[in-house]
Legacy VTK file of the C-alpha trace (Angstrom):
# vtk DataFile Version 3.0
C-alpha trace
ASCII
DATASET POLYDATA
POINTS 547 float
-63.477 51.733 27.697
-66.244 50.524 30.041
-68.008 48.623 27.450
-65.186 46.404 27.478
-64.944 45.299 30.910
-68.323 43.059 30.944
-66.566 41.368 27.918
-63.843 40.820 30.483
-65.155 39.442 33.048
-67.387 37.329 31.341
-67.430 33.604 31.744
-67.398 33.160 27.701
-63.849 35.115 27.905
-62.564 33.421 30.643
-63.576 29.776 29.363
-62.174 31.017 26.042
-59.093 32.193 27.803
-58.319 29.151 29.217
-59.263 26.883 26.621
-56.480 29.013 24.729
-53.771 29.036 27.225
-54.181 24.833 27.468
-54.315 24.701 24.132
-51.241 27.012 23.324
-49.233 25.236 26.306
-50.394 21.860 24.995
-49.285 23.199 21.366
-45.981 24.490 22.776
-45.330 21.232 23.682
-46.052 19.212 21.056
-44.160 21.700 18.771
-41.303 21.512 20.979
-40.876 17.604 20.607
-42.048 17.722 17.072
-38.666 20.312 16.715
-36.630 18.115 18.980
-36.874 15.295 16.705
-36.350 17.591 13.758
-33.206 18.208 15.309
-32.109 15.074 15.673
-32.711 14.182 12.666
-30.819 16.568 10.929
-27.889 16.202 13.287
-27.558 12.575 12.046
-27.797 13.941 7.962
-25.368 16.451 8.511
-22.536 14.151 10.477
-23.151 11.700 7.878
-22.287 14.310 5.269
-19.519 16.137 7.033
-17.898 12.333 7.088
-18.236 11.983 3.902
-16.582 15.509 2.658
-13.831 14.470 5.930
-13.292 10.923 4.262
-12.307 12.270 0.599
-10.039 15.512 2.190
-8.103 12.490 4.245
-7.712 10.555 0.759
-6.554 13.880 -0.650
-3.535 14.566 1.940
-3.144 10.609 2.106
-2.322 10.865 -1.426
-0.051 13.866 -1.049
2.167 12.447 1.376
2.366 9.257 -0.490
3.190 11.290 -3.955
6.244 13.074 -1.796
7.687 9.948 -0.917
7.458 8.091 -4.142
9.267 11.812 -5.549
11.992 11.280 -3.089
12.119 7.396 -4.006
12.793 8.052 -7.480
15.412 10.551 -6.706
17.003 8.010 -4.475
17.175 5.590 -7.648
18.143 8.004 -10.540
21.775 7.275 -9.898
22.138 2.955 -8.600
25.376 1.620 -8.407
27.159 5.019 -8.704
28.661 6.896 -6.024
26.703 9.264 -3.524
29.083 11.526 -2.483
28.050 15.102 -1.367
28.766 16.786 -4.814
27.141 14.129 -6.844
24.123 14.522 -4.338
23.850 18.496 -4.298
23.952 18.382 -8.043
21.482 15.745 -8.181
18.697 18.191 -6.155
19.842 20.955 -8.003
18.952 19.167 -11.362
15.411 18.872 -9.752
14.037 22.215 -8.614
10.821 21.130 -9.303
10.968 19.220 -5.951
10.251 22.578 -4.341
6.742 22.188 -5.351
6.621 19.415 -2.979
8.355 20.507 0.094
9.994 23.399 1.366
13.310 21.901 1.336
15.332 19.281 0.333
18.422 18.214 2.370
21.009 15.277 2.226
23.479 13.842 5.180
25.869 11.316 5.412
25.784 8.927 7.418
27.121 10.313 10.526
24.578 12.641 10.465
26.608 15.853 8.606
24.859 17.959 6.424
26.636 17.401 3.268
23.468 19.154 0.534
20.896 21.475 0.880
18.508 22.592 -2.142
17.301 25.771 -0.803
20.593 27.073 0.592
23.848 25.500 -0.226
25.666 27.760 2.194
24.596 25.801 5.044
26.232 22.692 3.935
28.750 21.458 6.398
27.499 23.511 9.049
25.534 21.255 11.741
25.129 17.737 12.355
21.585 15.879 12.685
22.803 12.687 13.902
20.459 12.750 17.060
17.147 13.644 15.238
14.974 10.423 15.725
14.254 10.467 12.408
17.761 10.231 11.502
18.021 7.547 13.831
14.833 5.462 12.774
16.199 6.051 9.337
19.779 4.627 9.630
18.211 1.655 11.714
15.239 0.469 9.251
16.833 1.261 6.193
13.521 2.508 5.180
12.091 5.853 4.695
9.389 7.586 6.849
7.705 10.273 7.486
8.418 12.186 11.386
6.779 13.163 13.881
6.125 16.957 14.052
9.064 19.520 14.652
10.822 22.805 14.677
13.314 22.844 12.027
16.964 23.746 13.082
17.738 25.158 9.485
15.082 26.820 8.629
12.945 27.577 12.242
10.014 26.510 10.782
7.279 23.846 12.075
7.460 20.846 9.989
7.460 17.187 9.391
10.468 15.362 7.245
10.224 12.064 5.172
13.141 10.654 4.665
14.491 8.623 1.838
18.356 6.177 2.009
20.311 6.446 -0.788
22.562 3.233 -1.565
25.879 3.774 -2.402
27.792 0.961 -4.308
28.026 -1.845 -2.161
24.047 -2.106 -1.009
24.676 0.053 2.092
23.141 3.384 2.850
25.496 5.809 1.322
23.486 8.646 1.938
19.721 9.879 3.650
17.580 12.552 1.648
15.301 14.293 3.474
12.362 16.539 2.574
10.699 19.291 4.799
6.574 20.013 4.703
5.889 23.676 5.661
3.160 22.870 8.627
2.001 26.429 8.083
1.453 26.117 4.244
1.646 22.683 3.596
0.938 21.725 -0.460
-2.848 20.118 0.705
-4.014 23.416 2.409
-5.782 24.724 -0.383
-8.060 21.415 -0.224
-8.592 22.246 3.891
-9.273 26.001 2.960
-11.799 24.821 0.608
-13.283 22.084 3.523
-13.422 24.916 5.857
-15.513 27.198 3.589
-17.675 24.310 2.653
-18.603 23.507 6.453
-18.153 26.855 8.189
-16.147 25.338 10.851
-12.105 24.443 10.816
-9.979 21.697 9.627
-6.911 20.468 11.769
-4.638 17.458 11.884
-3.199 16.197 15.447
-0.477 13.606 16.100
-1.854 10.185 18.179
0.713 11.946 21.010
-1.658 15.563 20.985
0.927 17.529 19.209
-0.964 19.746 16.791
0.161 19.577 13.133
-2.297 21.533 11.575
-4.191 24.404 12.928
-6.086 27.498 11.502
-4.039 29.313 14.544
-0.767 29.029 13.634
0.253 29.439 17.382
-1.221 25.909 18.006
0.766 24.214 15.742
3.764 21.913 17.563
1.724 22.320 20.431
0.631 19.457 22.810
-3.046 19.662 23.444
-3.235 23.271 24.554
-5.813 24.655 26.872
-8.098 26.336 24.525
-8.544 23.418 22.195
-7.572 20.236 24.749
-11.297 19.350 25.019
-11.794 18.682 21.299
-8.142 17.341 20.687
-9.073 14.730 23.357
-12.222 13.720 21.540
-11.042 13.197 18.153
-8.290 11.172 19.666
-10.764 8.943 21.602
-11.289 6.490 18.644
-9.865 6.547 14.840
-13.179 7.686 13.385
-16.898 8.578 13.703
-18.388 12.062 15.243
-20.074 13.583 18.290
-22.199 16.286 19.231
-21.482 16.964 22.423
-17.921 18.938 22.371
-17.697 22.338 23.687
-14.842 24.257 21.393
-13.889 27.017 22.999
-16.601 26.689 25.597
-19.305 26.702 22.715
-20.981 23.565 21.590
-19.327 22.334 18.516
-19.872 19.041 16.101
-16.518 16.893 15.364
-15.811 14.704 12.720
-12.708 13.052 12.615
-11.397 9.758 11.215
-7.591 8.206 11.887
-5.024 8.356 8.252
-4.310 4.725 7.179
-0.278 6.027 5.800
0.329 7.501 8.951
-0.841 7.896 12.600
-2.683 11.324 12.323
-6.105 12.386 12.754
-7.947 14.901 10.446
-11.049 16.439 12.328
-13.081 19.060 11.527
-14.885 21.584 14.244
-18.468 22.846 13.444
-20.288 25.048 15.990
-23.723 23.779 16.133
-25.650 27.339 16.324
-23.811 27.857 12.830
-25.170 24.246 11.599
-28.401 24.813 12.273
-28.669 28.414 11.715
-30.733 27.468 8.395
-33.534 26.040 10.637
-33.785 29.143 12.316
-36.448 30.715 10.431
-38.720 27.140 10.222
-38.606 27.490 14.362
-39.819 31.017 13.944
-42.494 29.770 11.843
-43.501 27.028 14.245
-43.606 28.919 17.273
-46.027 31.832 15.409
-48.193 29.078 13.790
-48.306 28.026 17.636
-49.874 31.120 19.372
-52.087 31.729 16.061
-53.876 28.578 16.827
-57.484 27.453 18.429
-58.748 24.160 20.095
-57.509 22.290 16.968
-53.833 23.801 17.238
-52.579 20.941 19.523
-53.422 18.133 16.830
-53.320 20.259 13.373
-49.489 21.658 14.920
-48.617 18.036 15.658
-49.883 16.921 11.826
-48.173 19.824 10.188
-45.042 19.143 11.719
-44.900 15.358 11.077
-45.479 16.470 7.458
-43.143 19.046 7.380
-40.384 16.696 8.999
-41.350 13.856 5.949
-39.089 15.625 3.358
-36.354 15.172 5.845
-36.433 11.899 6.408
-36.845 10.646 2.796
-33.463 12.786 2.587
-31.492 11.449 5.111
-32.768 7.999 3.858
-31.315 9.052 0.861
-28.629 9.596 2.176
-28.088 6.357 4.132
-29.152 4.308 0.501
-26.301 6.165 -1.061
-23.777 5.208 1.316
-24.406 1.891 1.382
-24.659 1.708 -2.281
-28.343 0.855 -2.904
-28.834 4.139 -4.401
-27.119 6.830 -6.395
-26.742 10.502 -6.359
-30.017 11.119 -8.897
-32.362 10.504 -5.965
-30.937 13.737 -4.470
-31.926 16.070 -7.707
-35.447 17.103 -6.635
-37.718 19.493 -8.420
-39.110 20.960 -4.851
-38.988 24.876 -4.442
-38.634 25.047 -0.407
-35.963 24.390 1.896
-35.720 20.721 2.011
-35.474 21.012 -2.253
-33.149 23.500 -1.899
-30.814 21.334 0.535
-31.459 18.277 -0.639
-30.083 19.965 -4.386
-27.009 21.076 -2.655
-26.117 17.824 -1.177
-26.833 16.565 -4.908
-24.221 18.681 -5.906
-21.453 18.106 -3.576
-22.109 14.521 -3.221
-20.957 14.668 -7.354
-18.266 16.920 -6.379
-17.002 13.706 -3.953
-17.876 11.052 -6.406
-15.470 13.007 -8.783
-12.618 13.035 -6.525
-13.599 9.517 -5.402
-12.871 8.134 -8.828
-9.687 10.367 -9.825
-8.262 8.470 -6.517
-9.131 5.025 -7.768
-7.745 5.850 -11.088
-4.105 5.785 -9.346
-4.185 3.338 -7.999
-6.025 -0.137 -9.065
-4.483 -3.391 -9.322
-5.275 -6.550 -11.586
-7.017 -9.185 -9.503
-5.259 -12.248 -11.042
-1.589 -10.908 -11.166
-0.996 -8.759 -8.203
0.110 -6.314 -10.891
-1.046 -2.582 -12.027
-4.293 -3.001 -14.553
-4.981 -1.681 -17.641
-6.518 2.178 -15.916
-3.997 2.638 -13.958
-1.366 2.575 -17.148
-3.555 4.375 -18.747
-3.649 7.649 -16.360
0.045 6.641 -15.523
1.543 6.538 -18.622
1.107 10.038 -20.407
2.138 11.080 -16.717
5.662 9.091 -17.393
5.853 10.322 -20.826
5.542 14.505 -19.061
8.060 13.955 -16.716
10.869 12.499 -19.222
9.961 15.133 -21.213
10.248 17.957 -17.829
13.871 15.860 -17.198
14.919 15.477 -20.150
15.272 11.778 -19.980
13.979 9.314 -22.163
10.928 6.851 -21.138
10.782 3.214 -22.486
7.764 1.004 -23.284
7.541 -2.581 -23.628
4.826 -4.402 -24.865
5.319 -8.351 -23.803
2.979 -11.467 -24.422
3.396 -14.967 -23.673
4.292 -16.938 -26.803
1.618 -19.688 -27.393
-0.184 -19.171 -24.521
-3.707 -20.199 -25.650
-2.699 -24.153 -26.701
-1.848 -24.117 -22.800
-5.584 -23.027 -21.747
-6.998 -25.386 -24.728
-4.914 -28.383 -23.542
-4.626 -28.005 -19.737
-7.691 -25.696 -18.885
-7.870 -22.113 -17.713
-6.967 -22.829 -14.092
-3.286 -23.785 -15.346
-3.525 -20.971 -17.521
-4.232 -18.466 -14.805
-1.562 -20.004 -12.922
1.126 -19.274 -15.681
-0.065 -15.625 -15.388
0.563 -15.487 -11.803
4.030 -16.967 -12.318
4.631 -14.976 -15.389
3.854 -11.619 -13.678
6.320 -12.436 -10.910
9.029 -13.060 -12.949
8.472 -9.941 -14.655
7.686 -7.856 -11.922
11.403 -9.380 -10.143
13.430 -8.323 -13.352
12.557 -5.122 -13.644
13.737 -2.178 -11.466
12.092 -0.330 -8.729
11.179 2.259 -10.500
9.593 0.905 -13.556
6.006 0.326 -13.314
4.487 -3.106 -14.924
0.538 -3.776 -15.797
-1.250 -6.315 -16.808
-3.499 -4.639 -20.250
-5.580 -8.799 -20.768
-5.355 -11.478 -21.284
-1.904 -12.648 -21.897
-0.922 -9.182 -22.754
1.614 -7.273 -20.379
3.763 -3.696 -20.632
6.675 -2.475 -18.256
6.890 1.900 -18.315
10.947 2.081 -18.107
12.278 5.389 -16.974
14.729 7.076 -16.836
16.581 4.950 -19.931
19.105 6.733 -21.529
20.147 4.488 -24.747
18.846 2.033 -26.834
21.410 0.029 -28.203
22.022 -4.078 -26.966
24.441 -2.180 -24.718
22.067 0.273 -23.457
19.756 0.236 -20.469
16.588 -0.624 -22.699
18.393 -4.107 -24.761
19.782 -4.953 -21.166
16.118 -5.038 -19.896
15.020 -6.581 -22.187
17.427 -9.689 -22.284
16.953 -9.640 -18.554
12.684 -10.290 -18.667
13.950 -13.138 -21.859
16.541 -14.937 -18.927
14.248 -14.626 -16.113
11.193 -16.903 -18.585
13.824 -19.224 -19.435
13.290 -21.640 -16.663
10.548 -23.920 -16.809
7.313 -22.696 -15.263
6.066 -25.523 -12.808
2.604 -25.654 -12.355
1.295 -28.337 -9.099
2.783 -31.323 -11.528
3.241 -29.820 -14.805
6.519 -28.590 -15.746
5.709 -25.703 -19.373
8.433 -24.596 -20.990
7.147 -21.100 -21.762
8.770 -17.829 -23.491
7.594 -14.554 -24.302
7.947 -11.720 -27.374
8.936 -8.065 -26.286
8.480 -4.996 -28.449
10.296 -2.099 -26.621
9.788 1.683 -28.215
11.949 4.478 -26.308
10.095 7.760 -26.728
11.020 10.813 -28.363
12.042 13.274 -25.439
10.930 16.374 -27.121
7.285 15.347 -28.809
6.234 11.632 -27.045
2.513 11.199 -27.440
1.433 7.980 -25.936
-0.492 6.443 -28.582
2.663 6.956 -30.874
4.685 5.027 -28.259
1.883 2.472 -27.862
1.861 1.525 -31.089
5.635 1.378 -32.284
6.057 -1.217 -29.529
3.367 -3.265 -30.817
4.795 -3.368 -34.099
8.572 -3.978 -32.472
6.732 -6.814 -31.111
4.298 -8.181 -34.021
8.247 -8.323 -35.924
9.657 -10.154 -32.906
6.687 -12.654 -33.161
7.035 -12.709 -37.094
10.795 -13.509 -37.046
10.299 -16.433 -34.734
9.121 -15.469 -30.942
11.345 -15.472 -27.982
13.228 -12.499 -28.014
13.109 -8.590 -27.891
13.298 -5.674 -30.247
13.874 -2.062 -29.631
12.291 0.925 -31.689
14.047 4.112 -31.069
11.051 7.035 -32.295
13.807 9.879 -31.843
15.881 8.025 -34.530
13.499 6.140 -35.842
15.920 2.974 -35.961
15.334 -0.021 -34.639
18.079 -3.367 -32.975
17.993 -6.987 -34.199
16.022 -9.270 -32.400
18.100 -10.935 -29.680
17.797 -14.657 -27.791
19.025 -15.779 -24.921
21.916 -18.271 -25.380
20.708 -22.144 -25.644
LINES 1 548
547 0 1 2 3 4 5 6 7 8 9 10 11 12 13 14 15 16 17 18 19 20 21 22 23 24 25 26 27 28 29 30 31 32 33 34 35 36 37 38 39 40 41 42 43 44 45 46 47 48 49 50 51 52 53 54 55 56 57 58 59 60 61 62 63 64 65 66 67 68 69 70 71 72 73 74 75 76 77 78 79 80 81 82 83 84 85 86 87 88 89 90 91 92 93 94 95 96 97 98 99 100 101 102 103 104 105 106 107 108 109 110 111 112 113 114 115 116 117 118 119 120 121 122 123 124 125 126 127 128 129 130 131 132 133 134 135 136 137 138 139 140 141 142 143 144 145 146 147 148 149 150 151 152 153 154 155 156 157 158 159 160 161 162 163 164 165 166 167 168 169 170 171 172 173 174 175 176 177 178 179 180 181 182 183 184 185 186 187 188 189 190 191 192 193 194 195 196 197 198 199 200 201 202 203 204 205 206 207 208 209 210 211 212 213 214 215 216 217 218 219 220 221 222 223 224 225 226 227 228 229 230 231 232 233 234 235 236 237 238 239 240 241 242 243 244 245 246 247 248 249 250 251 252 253 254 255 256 257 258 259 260 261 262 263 264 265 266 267 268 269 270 271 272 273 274 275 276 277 278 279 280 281 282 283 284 285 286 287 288 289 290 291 292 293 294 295 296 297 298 299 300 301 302 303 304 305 306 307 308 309 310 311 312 313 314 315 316 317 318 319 320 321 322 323 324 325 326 327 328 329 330 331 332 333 334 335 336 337 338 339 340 341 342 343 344 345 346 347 348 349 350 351 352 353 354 355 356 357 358 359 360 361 362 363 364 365 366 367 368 369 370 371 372 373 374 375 376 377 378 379 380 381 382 383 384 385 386 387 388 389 390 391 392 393 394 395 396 397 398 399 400 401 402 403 404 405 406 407 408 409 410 411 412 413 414 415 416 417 418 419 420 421 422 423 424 425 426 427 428 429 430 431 432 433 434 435 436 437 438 439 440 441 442 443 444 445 446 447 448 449 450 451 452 453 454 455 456 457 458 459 460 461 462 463 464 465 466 467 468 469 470 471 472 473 474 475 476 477 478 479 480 481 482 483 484 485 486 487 488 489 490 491 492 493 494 495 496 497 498 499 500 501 502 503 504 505 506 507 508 509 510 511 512 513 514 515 516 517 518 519 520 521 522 523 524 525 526 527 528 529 530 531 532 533 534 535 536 537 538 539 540 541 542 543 544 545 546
């Protein structure tokens, strides 16, 4: 041992000791900013990508909720102009159990507020009055339907929300009020927030703009107003309809929340990440920094301060990436990288869930699309609507009509008067069509001059019948001249209708014996209408309207 201590108390030991200690403080510090700003850096990449997986699960449920009360609006029309009395309206729910796969219950009253049918358990028909629910209230004041605020349910003593639907009875007043129940503890879109929570490794909820909790992974939460142990981050996603922060303590641990306000209705979806589990990933690259940093000599300070710029580059480029993507300069391929370390590794997984959201992205803007010129559904949206249609005639047991329509010599008017009067025709063409029709037929514009109308729920096809009636309607409403700023066109149009088979419909079969109903309505002189029945395979006479 003694030969050591001259070694020790040399000045060579002690000028190399303290060179090292400034060296490894002065390295401590430059590897702490270097990690600082490493930090930051991936705080901003991962809030921009927790929005983005937020932004499609809101779509999702914003969808949902609109789906239920489009179900509830078409129940409400199955039976105009007959009467809505509680046996009718009981029988009518019962003839559509599938309605269960959309909410827990479905429940009619009168107007006075009576229960008077109840899907789930006709026993308690009769048995309590609703009258001074608000949303009864709202309801029987609008006209309208909507969707509540949260509740306890009397009948069933479960938390829920309600949309409500009015039913007309004969003379145009409200005869009736459906109302459907969501299950706040398993609501239908839970399996997408299950699948968001295992994604991000936090928890999904949905608040009301009052506090009240609609959604939480503790089901003791939910109905509550901003309780104690989750008021902080309630607050917060409350502050402002959307964006994120950093600096929310969740249950008195530092958490990152996204959140962004529903456009349908006034909720707000937020998710909860603790930060520890965010950046748990980068807990091995701090390891590595801080044992590169006491390994190091005089050169440690500037070589630690170079290696961590360059190890830092990788994530920059991706959360550039990321920024081109979502402004649209870039696309998803600059994400696949061929790297083999942690930055290729992450930047591969954002690759693949930014497809995964580019997927459900374009299923959503398949629904729903509209043609620019006409105001009307375009040619993709009949295309993912119709073979829809077709399924649930065939699930009801009701028949489905299509009509094909054009506008009879309609290019002499864009040869003669130019393309702006011919646009203009459209516009005016569309609206007529779109006012003759009812509610619940859907009407699309395919090009050009070319139109179709999706009739449901038709039940014959004879001139007496729901489809011939239709169609002389759409002939009236193009009798009147079409004025255009000074020009006054006398225009008419051709309609081929084909009513489906119930039991084997295929679209393209349907597609195409319209267009031949109407290629022999444009053969036998224009203006007028033809029905094709495929069950029967018979077809009506043309028909005009009266000179």
């Amino acid at each position: 041992m003694r030969p050591l201590l001259p070694f020790f108390h040399s000045f060579k030991f002690k000028i190399t000791a303290t060179v090292a200690v400034m060296v490894f403080v002065a390295a401590i510090g430059v590897g702490r900013v270097s990690l600082v700003i490493f930090d930051v850096s991936m705080r901003q990449l991962l809030a921009a990508q927790e929005m983005a997986m937020l932004t499609s699960t809101a779509a999702f449920i914003e969808n949902d909720l609109h789906s239920k009360r489009q179900a509830l609006r078409l129940l409400a029309e199955e039976r105009p102009g007959h009467r809505v009395g509680p046996d009718q309206i009981q029988a009518l729910l019962e003839a559509h159990r599938s309605l269960r796969d959309d909410f827990y219950n479905v429940t009619a009253f009168d107007t006075k507020g009576n229960l008077i049918a109840n899907l789930l358990d006709r026993r308690t028909i009769g048995k309590g009055n609703y009258a001074g629910r608000d949303y009864f209230r709202d309801t029987m004041a609008s006209g309208e339907g909507l969707i509540s605020a949260p509740f306890r349910s009397q009948l069933s003593g479960k938390p829920v929300v309600v949309i409500t639907q009015p039913m007309l009875a004969e003379d145009g007043s409200i005869g009736a009020i459906l109302v459907g129940a969501v299950d706040l503890v398993r609501p239908s879109f839970s399996g997408q927030m299950r699948e968001l929570d295992a994604k991000t490794g936090g928890y999904l909820f949905i608040v009301a703009a009052d506090g009240t909790i609609i959604h939480h992974p503790d089901r003791d939460f939910i109905l509550r107003r901003q309780p104690d142990d989750a008021g902080a981050v309630i607050a917060a996603a409350l502050a402002s309809p959307d964006g994120w922060r950093d600096d929310v303590l969740d249950g008195g641990e530092p958490a990152l929340l996204v959140h962004q306000r529903l456009r349908g209705v006034d909720w707000t979806v937020a998710v909860s990440r603790p930060l520890q589990r965010a950046f748990a990933p980068l807990t091995h690259v701090r390891l590595r920094v801080l044992a590169a940093i006491t390994l190091i000599t005089a050169f440690a300070a500037l070589l630690g301060w170079l290696i961590t710029t360059r190890l830092i580059r990788p994530l920059n480029r991706l959360r550039d990436h990321v920024v081109a993507i979502d402004s649209g300069t870039a696309s998803l391929a600059v994400l696949e990288t061929q790297r083999h370390d942690e930055f290729g590794l992450l930047s591969r997984a954002f690759h693949a869930i930014g497809q995964r959201r580019d997927q459900f992205e374009k299923d959503l803007q398949q629904i729903a699309t509209t043609d620019a010129l006409t105001g009307v559904h375009n040619r993709r949206l009949f295309d993912a609507f119709f073979p829809t249609a077709l399924a649930r005639g065939q699930r009801n047991g009701r028949r489905v009509g299509l009509a094909m329509l054009d506008l009879d010599k309609f290019k002499p008017v864009n040869d003669t008067h130019g393309h702006a009067v011919g646009d203009a025709v459209l516009v005016e063409f569309a609206r007529r069509l779109t006012d003759s029709v009812r509610a619940s037929d859907t009407v699309a514009r395919l090009a050009g001059d070319e139109f179709v109308v999706v009739f449901e729920l038709v039940e014959s096809y004879n001139e007496a019948g729901e489809a011939g009636v239709l169609g002389q309607r759409i002939i009236d409403a193009m009798a009147p001249p079409f004025q255009i700023g000074a020009l006054t066109l006398q225009m008419t149009t051709s309609i081929g209708i084909a009513l489906a088979d119930i039991a084997h419909a295929q679209p393209a079969e349907v597609m195409q014996a319209a267009d031949e109903a109407l290629y022999r309505v444009k053969a036998q002189g224009r203006n007028g209408w033809l029905v094709h029945d495929l069950d029967k395979a018979l077809s009506r006479p043309i028909s005009r309207p009266a000179a």
